[in-house]
Structure formats: C-alpha cells, structure tokens
N, C-alpha and C positions, 0 to 999 in steps of 0.2 A: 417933102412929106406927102402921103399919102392921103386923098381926103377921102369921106365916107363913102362915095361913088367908088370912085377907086376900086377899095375896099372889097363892097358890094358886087364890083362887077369881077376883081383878082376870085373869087369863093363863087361864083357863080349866081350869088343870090340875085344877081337880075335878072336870069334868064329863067330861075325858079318862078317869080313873081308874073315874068310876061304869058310863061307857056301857063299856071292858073286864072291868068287874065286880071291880076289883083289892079294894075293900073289903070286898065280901060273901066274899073269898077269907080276906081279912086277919082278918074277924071269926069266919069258918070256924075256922078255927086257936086263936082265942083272942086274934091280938097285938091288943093295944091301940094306937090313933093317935094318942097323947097325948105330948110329951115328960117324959120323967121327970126327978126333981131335978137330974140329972150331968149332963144335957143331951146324953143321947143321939140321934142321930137316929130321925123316923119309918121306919112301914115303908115308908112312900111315898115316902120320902126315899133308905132303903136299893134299891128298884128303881129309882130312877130313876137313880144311882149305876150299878146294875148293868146298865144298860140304855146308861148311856154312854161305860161301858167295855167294853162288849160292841161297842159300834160302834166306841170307836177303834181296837179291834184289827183289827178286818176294815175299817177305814181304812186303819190299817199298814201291814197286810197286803197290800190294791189297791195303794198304793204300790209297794211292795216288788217285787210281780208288775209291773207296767208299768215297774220300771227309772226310779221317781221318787224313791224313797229306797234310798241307799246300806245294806246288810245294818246296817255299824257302828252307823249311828245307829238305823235299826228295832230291834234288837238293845235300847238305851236305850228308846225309848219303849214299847214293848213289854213290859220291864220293869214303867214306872213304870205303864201302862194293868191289866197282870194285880193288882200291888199294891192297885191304886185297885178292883178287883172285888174281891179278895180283902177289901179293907175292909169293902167293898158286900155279900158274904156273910156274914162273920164279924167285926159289929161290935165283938165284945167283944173283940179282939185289938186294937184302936183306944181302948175304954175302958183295958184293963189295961194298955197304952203310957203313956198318959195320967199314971194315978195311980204308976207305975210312976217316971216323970220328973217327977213335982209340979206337973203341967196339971189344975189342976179342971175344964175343960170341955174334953172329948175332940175336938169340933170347934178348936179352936185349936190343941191337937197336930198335928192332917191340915192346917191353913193351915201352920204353922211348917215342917211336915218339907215341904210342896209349896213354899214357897217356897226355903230350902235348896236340894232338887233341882235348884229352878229357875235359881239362881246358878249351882251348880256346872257347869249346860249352858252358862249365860253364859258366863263362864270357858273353858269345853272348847271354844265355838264362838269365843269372840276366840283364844284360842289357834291353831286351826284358819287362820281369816283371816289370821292375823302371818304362819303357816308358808305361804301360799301366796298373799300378797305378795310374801313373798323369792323365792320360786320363778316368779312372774312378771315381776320387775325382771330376777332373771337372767340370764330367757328371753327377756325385751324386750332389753337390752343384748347378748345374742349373737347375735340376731337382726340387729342394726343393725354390728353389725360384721361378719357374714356378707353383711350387703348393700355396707356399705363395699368389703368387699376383693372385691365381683364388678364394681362400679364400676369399683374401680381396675383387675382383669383388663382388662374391657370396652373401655377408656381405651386401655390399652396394645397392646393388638390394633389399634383404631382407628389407632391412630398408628403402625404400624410401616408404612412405608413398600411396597406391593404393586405386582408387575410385571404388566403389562395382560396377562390371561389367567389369572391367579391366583384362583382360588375360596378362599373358604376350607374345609379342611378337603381341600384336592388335592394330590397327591402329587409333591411338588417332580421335575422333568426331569433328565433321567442328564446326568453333565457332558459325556461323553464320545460325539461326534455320533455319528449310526446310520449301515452303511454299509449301507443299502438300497437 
C-alpha cells in the first residue's frame, strides 16, 4: 500500500509545497509534518483544506453573481464551504467533536457528518423535483386545455355562416336604409 507521502509525492504535491516554501514556514513555527496517534491531520493537509474552501466560496459566490445559483441553495453551500475552513483553521474543534461522540479517528467524524449533509441535500433536492413536477403537470394540463377551448373558439367562428363583404372584426350595417 501506498502511504500518504507516497501519494503526495506520485501527484507532485511535494514539490508544489517546497517551490511555495510552505514547509520551511511550517518548520518556522515549529509544527511538525507527522501525524500523531489520534490521526490528526497534517499541516499540509490543513492548507490545502483551506485552500479549497477558500475557492469554493468565491465559486459560490461567481455563481451567485452571474444568476447561476439561486441565494436559497448558495445560502447552503456556503454554509457547509465556511464550516469545512473553519475545520481547516481550527482542527481541534474536529478532534474535540470526535472524542466528544466516541470517533477515535477525527477524520471519520468530518466523512460521517459530510456524508449526513450530504443526504439530507439529497432529500431537500428530491423534495424540490416532486414539488415542481406537480407544478409542471399542472401547467402542462392548463396549458392543453387553454389550447383546447381556442380550437374550439376558432372552429366556431369558422363555421358561422358570413355574408360576402363581412370582414371579420366589421361592424355589422344599420338595418334601417340611409336616406342619402
């Protein structure tokens, strides 16, 4: 098996990290790149976390601006993008979750609660479809009876019998002759 160095180093992501100098910052500070027994995340792990919740917000966001996502649902993800930084700054608020609910490994707490989330959009989003299904049978069926009864109009005018000089929409002759 492949471990996350590995990993990291097969995709290049090491060599992203050294040429922005993220490690000689991380070593600046003191953190150490190692994981610890609880299975914390790295720091490199934590930035890049924070790095892609920084873009899906200002994803969101362009959406939002260009009239591609409705407020309601930016509103949602927007939400869950600040949470998933907030994790990405303040991982001990993800460990203390963890041991909090009786997760030994604080990563499988952020999989469980993301998946959770992730239903209950399911959910919100089939809901959503059902309710505008019925509002498009509706609208299809009034539709087709609005064309019905212009048929039938149309039908009826056609047949009504006209005297040669009759336009339509002309205003029917005085009965009584003109004495001109």
């Amino acid at each position: 098996m492949i471990g996350l160095t590995g990993l990291f180093a097969s995709v290049g992501v090491d060599s992203l990290f050294a040429s922005v100098g993220v490690d000689s910052l991380f070593a600046s500070v003191g953190v150490d790149d190692r994981l610890d027994e609880i299975g914390e995340m790295t720091p490199r792990t934590h930035l890049l976390v924070m790095i892609g919740a920084v873009v899906c917000i200002g994803f969101i966001l362009r959406l939002v601006r260009r009239h591609g996502l409705r407020s309601k649902y930016a509103l949602l993800w927007l939400t869950l993008a600040v949470v998933v930084a907030v994790l990405g700054v303040f991982p001990g608020v993800l460990v203390a979750v963890s041991r909090l609910v009786g997760i030994q490994y604080p990563p499988a707490t952020f999989l469980a609660v993301g998946v959770g989330a992730l239903i209950l959009i399911v959910i919100q989003f089939s809901w959503e479809i059902s309710r505008l299904e019925e509002r498009t049978r509706v609208l299809a069926e009034s539709a087709a009876l609005l064309a019905a009864e212009v048929e039938r109009l149309r039908a009826s005018v056609e047949d009504e019998p006209q005297a040669p000089g009759d336009a339509p929409g002309a205003v029917p002759p005085d009965d009584e002759p003109s004495s001109t």
